[in-house]
C-alpha positions in Angstrom: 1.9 0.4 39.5 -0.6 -2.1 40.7 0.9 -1.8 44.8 -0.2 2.1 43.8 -3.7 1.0 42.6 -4.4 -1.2 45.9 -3.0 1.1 48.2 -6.1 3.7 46.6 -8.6 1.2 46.4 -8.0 0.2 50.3 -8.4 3.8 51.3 -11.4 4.6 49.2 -13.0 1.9 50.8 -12.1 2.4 54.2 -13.4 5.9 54.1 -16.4 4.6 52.7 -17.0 2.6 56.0 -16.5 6.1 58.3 -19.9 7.6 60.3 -20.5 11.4 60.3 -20.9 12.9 64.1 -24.5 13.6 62.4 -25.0 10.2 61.8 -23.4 9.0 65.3 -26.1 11.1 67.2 -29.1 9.6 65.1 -27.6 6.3 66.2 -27.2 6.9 69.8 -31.1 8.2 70.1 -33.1 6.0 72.5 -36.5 7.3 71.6 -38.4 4.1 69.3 -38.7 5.4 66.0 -41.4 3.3 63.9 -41.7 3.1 59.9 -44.8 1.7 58.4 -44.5 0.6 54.9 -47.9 0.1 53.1 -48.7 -1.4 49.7 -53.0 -1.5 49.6 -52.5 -3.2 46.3 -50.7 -6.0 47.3 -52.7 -6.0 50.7 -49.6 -5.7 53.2 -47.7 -3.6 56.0 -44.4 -3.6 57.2 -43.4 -2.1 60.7 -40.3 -0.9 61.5 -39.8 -0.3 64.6 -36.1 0.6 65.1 -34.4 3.2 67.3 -33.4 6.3 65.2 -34.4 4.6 61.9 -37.2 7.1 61.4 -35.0 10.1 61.7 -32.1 8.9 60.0 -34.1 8.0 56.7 -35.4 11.5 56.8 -32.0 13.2 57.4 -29.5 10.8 56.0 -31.0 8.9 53.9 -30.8 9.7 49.9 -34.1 11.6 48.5 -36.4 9.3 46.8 -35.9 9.3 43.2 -32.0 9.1 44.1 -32.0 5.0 43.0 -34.3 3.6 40.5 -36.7 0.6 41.4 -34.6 -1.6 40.2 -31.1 -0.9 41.8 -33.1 -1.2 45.0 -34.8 -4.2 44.1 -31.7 -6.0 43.5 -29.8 -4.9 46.4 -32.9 -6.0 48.4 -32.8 -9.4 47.2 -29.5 -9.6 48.1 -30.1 -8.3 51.6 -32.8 -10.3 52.4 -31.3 -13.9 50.9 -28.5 -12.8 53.9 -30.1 -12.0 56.2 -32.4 -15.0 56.5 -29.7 -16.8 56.3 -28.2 -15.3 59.4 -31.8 -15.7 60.7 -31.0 -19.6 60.5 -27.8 -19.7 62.0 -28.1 -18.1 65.2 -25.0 -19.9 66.4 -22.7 -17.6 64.0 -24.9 -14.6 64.3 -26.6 -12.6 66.6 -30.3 -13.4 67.3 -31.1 -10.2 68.9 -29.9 -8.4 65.6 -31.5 -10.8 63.1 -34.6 -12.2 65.3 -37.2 -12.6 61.5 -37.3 -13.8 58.2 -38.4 -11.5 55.9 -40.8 -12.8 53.4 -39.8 -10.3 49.8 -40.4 -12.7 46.7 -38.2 -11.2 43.6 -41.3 -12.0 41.4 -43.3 -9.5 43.2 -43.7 -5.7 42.2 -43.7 -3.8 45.3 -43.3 -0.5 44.2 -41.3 2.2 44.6 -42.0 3.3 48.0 -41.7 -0.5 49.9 -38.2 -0.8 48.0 -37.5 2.4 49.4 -37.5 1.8 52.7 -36.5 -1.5 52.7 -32.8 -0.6 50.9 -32.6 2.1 53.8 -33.6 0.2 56.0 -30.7 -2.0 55.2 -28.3 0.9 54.7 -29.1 1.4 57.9 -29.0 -1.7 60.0 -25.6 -2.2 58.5 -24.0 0.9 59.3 -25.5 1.4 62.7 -24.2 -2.2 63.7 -21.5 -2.4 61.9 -23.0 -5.1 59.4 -22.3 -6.4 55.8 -25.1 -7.9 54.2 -23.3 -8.6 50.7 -20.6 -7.7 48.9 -21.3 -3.6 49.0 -20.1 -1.3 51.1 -23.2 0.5 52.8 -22.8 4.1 51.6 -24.7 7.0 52.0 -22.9 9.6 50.2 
């Protein structure tokens, strides 16, 4: 019974990990896509300038409103605690993939919209280069 159970939970995972022929062409676009994320209360901008990441958070992307604030705000403090790590250790991890730091403080309200695109962000980076930034499997669907 439980060799049944792992056998299922292997597969549902594995799945999880698969990349639509959609999402494949978004991928292989070579025109610079760039995402700015603004917060005028706060007083900051984020750029993102990322190949495809423009077009893949419009068409793949789950609708805002999909994930509360606060789902994304923990997954993002997840993300960003590793991947400033992996900024630091360039030795064990690919500087061209993680060249910054990114400064997100968990006291900080940065609204919906910043969280938004930050947890897509993500979502994306991982899947596009094959990436685990913590212990969930980056899912669209």
């Amino acid at each position: 019974m439980i060799f049944g159970i792992l056998i299922i939970q292997c597969s549902g995972s594995k799945k999880a990990l698969e990349i639509s022929k959609e999402e494949k062409e978004v991928f292989n676009n070579t025109e610079l896509d760039t995402v700015a994320i603004h917060n005028d209360s706060l007083q900051f901008d984020i750029i993102i300038m990322e190949v495809g990441f423009a077009t893949w958070l419009q068409t793949m992307a789950q609708p805002k409103g999909y994930y509360t604030q606060k789902f994304m705000e923990n997954r993002n403090r997840i993300y960003v605690m590793n991947w400033n790590q992996r900024v630091l250790d360039p030795y064990n991890y690919n500087p061209n993939l993680y060249e910054l730091q990114i400064n997100y403080y968990p006291n900080i309200d940065y609204g919906y919209d910043v969280n938004y695109k930050l947890y897509n962000y993500f979502l994306y980076f991982q899947r596009k280069y094959n990436q685990r930034l913590g212990p969930f499997v980056p899912r669209i669907k």
